[in-house]
C-alpha positions as CSV (number, residue, x, y, z in Angstrom):
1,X,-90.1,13.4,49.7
2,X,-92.4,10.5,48.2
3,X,-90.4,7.3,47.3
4,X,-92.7,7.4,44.1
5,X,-90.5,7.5,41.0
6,X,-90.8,8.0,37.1
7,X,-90.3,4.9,35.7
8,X,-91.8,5.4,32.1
9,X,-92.8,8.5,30.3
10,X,-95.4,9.3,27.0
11,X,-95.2,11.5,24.8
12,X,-97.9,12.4,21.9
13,X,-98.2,15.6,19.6
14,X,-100.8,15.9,16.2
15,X,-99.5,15.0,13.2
16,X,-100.5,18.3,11.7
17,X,-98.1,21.5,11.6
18,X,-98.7,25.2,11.0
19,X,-95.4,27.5,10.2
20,X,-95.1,31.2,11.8
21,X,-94.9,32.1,8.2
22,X,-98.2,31.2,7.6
23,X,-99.7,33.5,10.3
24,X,-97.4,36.3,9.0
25,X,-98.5,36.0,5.8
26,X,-102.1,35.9,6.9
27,X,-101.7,38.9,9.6
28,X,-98.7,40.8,8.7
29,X,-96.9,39.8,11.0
30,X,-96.7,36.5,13.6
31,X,-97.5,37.8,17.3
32,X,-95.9,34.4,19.1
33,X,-92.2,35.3,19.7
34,X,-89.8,32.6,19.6
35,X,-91.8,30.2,17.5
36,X,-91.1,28.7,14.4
37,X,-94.3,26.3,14.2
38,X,-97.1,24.7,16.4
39,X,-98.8,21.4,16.3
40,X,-101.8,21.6,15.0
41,X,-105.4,18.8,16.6
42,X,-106.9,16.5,13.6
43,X,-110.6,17.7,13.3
44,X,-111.4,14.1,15.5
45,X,-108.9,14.8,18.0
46,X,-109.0,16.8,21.1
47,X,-107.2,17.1,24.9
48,X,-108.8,13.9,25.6
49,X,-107.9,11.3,22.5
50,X,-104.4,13.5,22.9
51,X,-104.0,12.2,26.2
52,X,-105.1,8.6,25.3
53,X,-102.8,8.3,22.9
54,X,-99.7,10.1,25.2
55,X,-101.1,7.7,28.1
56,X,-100.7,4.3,26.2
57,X,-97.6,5.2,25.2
58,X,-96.5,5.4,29.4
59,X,-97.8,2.0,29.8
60,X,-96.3,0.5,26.5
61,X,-92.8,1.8,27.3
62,X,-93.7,0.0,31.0
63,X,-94.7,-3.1,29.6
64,X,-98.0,-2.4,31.9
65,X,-101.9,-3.0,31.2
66,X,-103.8,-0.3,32.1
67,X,-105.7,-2.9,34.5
68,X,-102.6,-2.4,37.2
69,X,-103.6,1.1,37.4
70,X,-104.2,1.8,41.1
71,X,-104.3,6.0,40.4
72,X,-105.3,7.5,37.1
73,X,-105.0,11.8,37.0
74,X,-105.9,13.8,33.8
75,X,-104.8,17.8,33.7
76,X,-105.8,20.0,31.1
77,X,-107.1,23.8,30.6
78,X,-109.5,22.5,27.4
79,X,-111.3,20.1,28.5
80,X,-114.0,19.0,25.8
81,X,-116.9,19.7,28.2
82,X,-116.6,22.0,30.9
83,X,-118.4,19.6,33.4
84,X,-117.8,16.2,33.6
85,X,-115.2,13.6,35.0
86,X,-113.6,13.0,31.8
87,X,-110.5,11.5,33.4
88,X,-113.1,8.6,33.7
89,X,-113.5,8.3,29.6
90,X,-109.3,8.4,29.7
91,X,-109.6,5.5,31.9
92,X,-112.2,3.5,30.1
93,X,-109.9,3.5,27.3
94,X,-106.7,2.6,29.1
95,X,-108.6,-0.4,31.1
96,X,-108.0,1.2,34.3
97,X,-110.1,-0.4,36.7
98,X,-113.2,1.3,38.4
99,X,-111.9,1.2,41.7
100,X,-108.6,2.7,40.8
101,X,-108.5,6.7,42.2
102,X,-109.6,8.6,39.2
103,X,-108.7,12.8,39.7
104,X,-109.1,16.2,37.1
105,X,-107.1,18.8,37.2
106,X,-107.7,22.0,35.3
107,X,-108.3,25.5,35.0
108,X,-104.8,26.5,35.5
109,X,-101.7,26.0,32.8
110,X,-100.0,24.1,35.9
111,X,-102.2,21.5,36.0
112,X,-99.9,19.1,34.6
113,X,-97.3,19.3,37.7
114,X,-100.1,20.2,40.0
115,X,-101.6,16.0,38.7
116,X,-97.4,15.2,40.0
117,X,-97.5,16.4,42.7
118,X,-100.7,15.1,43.9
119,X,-100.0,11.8,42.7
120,X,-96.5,11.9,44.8
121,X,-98.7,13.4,48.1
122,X,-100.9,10.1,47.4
123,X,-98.4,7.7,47.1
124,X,-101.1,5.0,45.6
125,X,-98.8,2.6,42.8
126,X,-98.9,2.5,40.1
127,X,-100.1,6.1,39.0
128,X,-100.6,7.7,35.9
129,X,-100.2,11.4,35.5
130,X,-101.6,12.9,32.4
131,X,-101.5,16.1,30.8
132,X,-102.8,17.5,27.3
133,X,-103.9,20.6,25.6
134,X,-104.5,22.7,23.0
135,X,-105.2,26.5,23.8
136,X,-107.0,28.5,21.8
137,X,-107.7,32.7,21.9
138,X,-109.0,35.3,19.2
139,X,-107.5,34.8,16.0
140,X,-105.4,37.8,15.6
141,X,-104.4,37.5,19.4
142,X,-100.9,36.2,20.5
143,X,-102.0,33.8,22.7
144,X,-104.0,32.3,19.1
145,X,-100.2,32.5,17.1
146,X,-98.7,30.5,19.7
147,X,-101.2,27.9,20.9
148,X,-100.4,24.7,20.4
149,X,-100.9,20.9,21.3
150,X,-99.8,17.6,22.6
151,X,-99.5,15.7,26.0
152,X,-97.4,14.0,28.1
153,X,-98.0,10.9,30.5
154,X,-95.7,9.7,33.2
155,X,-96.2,6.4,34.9
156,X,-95.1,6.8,38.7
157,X,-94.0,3.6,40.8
158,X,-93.2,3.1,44.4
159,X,-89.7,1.8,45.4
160,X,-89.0,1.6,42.0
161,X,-85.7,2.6,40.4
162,X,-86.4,5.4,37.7
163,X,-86.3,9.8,38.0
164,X,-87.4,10.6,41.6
165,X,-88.3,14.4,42.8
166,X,-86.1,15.4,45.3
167,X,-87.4,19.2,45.9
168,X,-90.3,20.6,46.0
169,X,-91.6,24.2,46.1
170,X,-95.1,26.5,45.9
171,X,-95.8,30.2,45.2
172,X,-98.6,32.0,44.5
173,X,-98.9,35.7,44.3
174,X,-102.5,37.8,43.4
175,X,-102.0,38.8,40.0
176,X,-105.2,38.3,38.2
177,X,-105.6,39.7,34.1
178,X,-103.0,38.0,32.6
179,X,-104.0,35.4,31.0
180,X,-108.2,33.8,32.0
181,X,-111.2,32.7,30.2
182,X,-114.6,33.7,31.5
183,X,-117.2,31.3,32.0
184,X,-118.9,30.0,29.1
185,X,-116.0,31.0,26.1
186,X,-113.9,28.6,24.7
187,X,-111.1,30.9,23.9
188,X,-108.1,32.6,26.1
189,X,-107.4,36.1,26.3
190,X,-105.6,38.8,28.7
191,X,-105.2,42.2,29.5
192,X,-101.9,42.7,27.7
193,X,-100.2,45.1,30.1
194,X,-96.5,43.5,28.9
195,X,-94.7,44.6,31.8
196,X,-97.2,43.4,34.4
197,X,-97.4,39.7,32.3
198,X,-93.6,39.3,33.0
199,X,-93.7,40.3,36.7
200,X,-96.1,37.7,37.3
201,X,-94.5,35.2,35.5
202,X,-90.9,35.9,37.0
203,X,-92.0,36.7,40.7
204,X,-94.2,33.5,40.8
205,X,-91.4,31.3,39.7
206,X,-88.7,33.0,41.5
207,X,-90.7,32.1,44.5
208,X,-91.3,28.8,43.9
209,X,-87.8,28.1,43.5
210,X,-86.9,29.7,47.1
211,X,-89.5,27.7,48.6
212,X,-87.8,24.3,47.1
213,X,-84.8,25.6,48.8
214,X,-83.1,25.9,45.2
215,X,-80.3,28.7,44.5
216,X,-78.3,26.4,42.1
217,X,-80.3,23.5,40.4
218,X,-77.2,22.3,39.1
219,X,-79.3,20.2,36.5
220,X,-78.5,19.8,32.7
221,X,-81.9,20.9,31.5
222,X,-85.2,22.8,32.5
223,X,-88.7,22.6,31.7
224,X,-90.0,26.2,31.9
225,X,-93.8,26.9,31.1
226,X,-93.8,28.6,28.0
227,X,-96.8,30.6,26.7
228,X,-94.4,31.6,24.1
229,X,-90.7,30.7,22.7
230,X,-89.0,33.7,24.6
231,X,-91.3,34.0,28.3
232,X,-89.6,30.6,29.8
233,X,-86.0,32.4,28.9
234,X,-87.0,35.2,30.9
235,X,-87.2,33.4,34.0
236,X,-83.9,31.6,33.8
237,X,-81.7,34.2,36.0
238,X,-84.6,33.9,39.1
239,X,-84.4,29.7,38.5
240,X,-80.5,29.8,38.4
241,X,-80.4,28.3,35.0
242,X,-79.3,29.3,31.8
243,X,-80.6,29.8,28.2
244,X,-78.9,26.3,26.9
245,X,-80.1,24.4,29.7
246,X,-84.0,25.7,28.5
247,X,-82.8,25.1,25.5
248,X,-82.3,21.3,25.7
249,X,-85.4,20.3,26.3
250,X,-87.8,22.9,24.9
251,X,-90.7,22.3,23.0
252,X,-92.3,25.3,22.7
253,X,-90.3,26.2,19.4
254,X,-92.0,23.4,17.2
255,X,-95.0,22.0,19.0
256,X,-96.5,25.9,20.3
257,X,-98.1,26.8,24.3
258,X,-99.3,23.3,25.5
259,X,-101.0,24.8,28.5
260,X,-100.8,22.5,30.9
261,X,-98.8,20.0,28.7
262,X,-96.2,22.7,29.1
263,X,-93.7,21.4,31.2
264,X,-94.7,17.8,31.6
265,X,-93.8,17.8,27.4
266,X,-90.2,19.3,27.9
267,X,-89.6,16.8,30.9
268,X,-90.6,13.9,28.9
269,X,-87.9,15.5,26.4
270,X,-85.8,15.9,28.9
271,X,-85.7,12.2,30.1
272,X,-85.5,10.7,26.9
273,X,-82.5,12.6,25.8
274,X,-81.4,11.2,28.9
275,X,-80.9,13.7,31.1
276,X,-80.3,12.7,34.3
277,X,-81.0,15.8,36.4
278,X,-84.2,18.5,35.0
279,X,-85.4,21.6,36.9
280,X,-89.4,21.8,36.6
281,X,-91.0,25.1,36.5
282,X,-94.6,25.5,35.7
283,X,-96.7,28.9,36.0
284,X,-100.1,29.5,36.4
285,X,-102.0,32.9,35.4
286,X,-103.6,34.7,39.2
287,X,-100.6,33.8,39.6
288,X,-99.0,30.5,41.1
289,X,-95.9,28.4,40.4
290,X,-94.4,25.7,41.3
291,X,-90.9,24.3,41.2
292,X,-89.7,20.5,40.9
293,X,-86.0,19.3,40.7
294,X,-86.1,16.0,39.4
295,X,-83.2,13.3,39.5
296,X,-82.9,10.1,37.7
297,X,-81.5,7.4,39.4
298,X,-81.9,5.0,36.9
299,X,-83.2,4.7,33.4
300,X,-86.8,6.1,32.4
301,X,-88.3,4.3,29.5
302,X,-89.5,6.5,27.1
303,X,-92.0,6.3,23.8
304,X,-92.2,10.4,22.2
305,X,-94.3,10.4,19.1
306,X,-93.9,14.7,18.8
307,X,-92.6,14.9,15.3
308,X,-94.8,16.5,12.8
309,X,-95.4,15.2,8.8
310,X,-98.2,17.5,7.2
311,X,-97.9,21.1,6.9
312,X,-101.0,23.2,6.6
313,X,-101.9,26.3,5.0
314,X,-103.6,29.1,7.1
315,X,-106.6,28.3,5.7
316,X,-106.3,24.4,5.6
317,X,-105.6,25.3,9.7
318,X,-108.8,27.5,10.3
319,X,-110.4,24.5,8.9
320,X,-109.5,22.2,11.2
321,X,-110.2,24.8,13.9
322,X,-113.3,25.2,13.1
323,X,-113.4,28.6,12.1
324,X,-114.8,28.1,8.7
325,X,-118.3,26.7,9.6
326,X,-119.4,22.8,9.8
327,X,-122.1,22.7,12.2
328,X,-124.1,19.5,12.9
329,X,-127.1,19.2,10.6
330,X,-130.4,18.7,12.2
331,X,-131.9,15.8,11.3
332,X,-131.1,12.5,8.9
333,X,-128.1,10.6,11.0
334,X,-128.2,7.1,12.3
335,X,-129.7,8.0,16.0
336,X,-127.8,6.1,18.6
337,X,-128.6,6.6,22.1
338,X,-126.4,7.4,25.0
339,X,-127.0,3.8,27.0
340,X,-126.5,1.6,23.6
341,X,-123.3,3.6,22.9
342,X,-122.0,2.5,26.9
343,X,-122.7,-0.9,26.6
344,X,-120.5,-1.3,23.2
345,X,-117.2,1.1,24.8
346,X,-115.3,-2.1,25.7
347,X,-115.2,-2.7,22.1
348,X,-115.1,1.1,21.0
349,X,-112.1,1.9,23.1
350,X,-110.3,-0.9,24.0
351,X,-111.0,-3.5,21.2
352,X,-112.5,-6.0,23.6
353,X,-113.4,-9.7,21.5
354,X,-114.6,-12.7,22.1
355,X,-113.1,-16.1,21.7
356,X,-115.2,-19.4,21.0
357,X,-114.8,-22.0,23.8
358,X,-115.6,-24.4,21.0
359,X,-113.7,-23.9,18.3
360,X,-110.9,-21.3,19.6
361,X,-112.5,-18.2,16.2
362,X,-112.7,-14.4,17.2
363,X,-116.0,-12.7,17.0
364,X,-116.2,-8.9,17.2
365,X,-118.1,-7.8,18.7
366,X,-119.0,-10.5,21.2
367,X,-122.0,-11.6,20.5
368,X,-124.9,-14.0,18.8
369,X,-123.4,-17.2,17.2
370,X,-119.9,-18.3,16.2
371,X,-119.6,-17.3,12.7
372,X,-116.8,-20.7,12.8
373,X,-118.4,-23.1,14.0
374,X,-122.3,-21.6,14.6
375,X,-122.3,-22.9,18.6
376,X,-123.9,-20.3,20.2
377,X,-121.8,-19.7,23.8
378,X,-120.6,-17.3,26.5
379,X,-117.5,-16.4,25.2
380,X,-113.9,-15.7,26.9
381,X,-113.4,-11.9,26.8
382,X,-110.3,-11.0,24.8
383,X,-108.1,-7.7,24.2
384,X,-107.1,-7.5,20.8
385,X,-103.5,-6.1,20.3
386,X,-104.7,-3.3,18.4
387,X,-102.7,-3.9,14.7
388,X,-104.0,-5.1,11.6
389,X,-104.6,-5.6,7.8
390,X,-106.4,-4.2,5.4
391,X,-109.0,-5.9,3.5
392,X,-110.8,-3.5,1.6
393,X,-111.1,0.4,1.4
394,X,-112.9,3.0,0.2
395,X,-113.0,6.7,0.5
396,X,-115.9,8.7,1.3
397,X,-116.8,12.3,0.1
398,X,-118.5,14.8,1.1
399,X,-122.7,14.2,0.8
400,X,-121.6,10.5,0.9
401,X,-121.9,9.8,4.7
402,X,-124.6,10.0,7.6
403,X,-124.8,13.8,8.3
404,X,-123.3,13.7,11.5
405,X,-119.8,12.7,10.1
406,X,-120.4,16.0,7.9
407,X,-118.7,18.7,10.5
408,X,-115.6,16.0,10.2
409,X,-115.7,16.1,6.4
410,X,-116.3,20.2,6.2
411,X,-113.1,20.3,8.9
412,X,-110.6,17.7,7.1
413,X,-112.4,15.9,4.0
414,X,-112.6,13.2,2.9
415,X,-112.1,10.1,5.4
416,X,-111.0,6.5,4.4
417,X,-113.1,3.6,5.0
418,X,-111.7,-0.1,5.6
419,X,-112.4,-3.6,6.7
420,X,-109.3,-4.7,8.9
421,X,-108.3,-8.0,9.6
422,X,-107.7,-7.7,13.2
423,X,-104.4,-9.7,15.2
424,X,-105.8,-11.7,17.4
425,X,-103.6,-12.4,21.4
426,X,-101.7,-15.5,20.1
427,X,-102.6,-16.3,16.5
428,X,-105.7,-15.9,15.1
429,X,-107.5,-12.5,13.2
430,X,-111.3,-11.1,12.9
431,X,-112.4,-8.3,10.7
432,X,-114.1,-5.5,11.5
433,X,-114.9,-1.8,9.6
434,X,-113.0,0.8,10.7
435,X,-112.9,5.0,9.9
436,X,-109.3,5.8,8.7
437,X,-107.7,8.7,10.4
438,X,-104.2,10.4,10.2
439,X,-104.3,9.6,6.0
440,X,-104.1,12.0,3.2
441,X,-104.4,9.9,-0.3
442,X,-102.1,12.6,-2.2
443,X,-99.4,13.6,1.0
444,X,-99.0,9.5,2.4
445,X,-100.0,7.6,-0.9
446,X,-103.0,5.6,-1.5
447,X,-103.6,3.1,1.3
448,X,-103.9,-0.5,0.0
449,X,-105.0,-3.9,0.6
450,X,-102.7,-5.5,2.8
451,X,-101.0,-2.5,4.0
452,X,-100.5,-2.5,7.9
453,X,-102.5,0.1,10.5
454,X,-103.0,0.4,13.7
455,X,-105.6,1.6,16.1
456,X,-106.3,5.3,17.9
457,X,-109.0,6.1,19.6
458,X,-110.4,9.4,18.2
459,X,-113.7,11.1,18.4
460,X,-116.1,9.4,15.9
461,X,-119.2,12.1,16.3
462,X,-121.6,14.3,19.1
463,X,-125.2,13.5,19.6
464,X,-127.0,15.5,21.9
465,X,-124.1,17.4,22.8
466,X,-122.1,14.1,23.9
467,X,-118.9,13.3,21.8
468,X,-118.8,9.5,21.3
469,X,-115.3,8.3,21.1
470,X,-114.2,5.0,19.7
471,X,-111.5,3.4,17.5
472,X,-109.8,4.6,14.1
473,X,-106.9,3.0,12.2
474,X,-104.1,4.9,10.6
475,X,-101.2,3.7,9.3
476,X,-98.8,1.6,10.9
477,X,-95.6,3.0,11.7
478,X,-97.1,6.9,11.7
C-alpha cells in the first residue's frame, strides 16, 4: 500500500436546510427514505465554491498554504460546466501552484474515493483530494427528495503520521439504468425497477469488499454511499458491519445524497469523532464499487463546518433551485470581458495586495499610486488573511443592482453591500467593497459597523455563459 497518509481533513455543508416535512407537505408524501432534512446550495454557491470552502478548511487544520500543493484532485457528478478543467479554478483559489498535478474526476457518485485512490497510486506530497456535490432529479422524483450537498477535502502526506489505507478493493459489475443522466440534462433519474437498484448496489459492494480481502473490518464506523438514509444499511451484512457502525458516522440523515461527497463526508465525520479504524464503501451506478479500510495511526486534524442555521420553506427552496424563473436579462449590465476578469483573480480569489516599499500602506488592488504616501512603485505582493471590519453597509433590492446580479436577487433577495476594513499579514488594514453572502437581516440580525466577517469565495455572476467567481464576506464566526 502507499505510505501516503491523511493528515488533515475538511469538511463544508450550505448553511441552508430543507425538512422532509416540507416535501411531504408539498407532495403528499416525502419519497427519500431515511431522511429527516438535506442541505440546501446558497443561490451563489455551487460544487465548486463548495469545494473551495471544504478545501481551505484541509489546509487550515494543516497549517499549509495552498502554495505546497504538489497534487490538487477535484471529484464531483455536477460540475458547473460540463467541459472544462475546473479543478484548475479550485486551484487558483487555493494558491496551488501551476505546476502542481491538477486531476477531475466525475461522472460517477464514486468519484470522491476514486480522487483517493488515485492520489495514493501517485504518491506526489502533499495532495489534496476534493469532493463536492449537489444532485439534482425531477422534482417529484426520489432521487430530487433526497439530493443534497456538501464536500469533503482530505490533505494526504507522505511518511507522515496521520489515518493510512491499509486495504484496498475494486468491483464493477454491468448494471446500467439505475441511476444516469443523459448528455445535455442537468438532472438525475433511473429506471426505478426497486429490486434491480438494490442488487446492484449490494453485489457491487459485496465485491469490492472480497477483493480488499475484507470478511471482518473490525472497524468502529463505516462510510457507506448513501443515495438515501436506508440503501447504505442494506449493504452492511455483505461489508461485515453493522447498522450502529453506519450509524456513527452517517451523514445522509441531515445533509441528503452528496454524490460523490458521499463517503468522503461520513469519513471526515468519522475521523473527527475520532475514530481510529473506518470501513469506506463507495458505489457507483453501471455499476462499480470500491472498498477502503482505513486506520489512523495518529491524530487527523480536522475543521467540519456541516451544521445547518436557516430552514427553508418548499417554496423558499425551489427558489434557490432555480425552479421559479430568474433568467439573465439581455442587455444593461456592466460588460466585463473574460481576459480583464483573469488578470484581477489573484485578488478575486485569493485576496492578493500590495504593500508600499516606501511607506509600509496596503493598496488593493495593487496598483497606480500609494494612496499613503502618493510614490508610485512596484509593490511587494501580499496575501491578506481574509478577516475584517465593517465600515459601511447597505442593502440592495431588487431593480437596485446591475441586471446581471438580478437571477441572484430573484433566487435569494436581497444581498448586503459593505466596505471592509481588511487585516493586513502583521498589522496594518485596507478597505475594499465587498457583496455580503450567508446574511438574512430578520433570521441573523442587522449587520453593523464594526461587526467582524470573513471572506468566501462564491459565484459573483455569468457572462457569456462563464460564471465569474470572486470573494464575498459573511459573518464571522458562521
Amino acid at each position: 500500500m502507499s505510505d501516503l497518509a491523511i493528515t488533515a481533513v475538511g469538511a463544508y455543508a450550505p448553511r441552508l436546510r430543507i425538512a422532509a416535512d416540507e416535501f411531504a407537505e408539498a407532495w403528499g408524501r416525502f419519497e427519500a427514505s431515511g431522511i429527516e432534512r438535506k442541505a440546501v446550495p446558497e443561490a451563489d454557491e455551487d460544487t465548486l465554491t463548495m469545494a473551495a470552502a471544504a478545501a481551505k478548511r484541509a489546509l487550515e487544520a494543516a497549517g499549509l498554504d495552498g502554495e505546497a500543493l504538489a497534487a490538487l484532485s477535484f471529484a464531483t457528478t455536477t460540475p458547473p460546466l460540463a467541459e472544462e478543467e475546473l479543478v484548475v479554478r479550485l486551484g487558483s483559489m487555493l494558491g496551488a501552484p501551476g505546476t502542481a498535478s491538477h486531476r477531475q474526476f466525475t461522472g460517477s457518485t464514486r468519484a470522491g474515493t476514486r480522487g483517493l485512490v488515485a492520489a495514493l497510486d501517485a504518491e506526489q506530497t502533499p495532495a489534496l483530494v476534493v469532493a463536492a456535490d449537489c444532485p439534482r432529479a425531477d422534482p417529484p422524483d426520489e432521487r430530487e427528495h433526497a439530493g443534497g450537498a456538501g464536500g469533503a477535502a482530505f490533505l494526504m502526506e507522505d511518511g507522515a503520521d496521520g489515518a493510512v489505507v491499509t486495504a484496498q478493493g475494486e468491483y464493477v459489475t454491468p448494471r446500467p439504468g439505475e441511476r444516469f443522466r443523459e448528455t445535455g440534462d442537468t438532472r438525475v433519474r433511473g429506471l426505478g425497477v426497486t429490486n434491480y437498484d438494490r442488487a446492484a448496489f449490494r453485489d457491487a459492494l459485496a465485491g469490492a469488499a472480497a477483493d480488499a480481502g475484507i470478511e471482518d473490518p473490525d472497524v468502529s464506523a463505516a462510510a457507506v454511499q448513501a443515495p438515501d438514509g436506508k440503501r447504505p444499511y442494506r449493504a452492511a451484512g455483505p461489508l461485515g458491519v453493522d447498522g450502529e457502525r453506519i450509524k456513527a458516522c452517517a451523514t445522509v440523515h441531515d445533509l441528503g445524497d452528496t454524490g460523490a461527497a458521499s463517503v468522503p463526508l461520513s469519513v471526515a465525520r468519522a475521523l473527527a469523532d475520532g475514530h481510529d479504524s473506518v470501513l469506506a464503501a463507495a458505489y457507483g451506478s453501471g455499476a462499480g464499487a470500491e472498498v477502503l479500510r482505513i486506520e489512523g495511526r495518529d491524530h487527523v486534524a480536522t475543521d467540519l463546518a456541516l451544521d445547518g442555521a436557516v430552514d427553508l420553506s418548499y417554496a423558499e427552496y425551489l427558489r434557490r433551485r432555480g425552479d421559479l424563473g430568474g433568467e439573465e436579462p439581455e442587455g444593461g449590465g456592466a460588460y466585463v470581458s473574460v481576459p480583464t476578469w483573469e488578470r484581477s483573480l489573484p485578488q478575486r480569489h485569493r485576496l492578493v495586495a500590495g504593500r508600499c516599499s516606501e511607506c509600509g500602506a496596503l493598496a488593493f488592488p495593487p496598483e497606480g499610486a500609494c494612496t499613503n504616501c502618493g510614490s508610485l512603485v512596484d509593490y511587494e505582493r501580499v496575501r491578506l488573511p481574509g478577516g475584517g471590519t465593517v465600515e459601511a453597509v447597505t442593502r440592495i433590492g431588487r431593480g437596485g443592482a446591475p441586471p446581471e446580479f438580478a437571477t441572484q436577487q430573484i433566487r435569494s433577495g436581497a444581498f448586503g453591500v459593505a466596505i471592509v476594513a481588511f487585516d493586513g499579514p502583521g498589522g496594518g488594514s485596507v478597505s475594499a467593497p465587498m457583496q455580503v453572502t450567508d446574511h438574512d437581516p430578520e433570521a441573523d440580525g442587522e449587520l453593523s459597523v464594526g461587526d467582524r466577517v470573513q471572506v468566501v469565495v462564491r459565484r459573483i455572476y455569468t457572462q457569456e455563459g462563464v460564471t465569474r467567481y470572486g470573494g464575498k464576506v459573511r459573518p464571522a464566526g458562521e
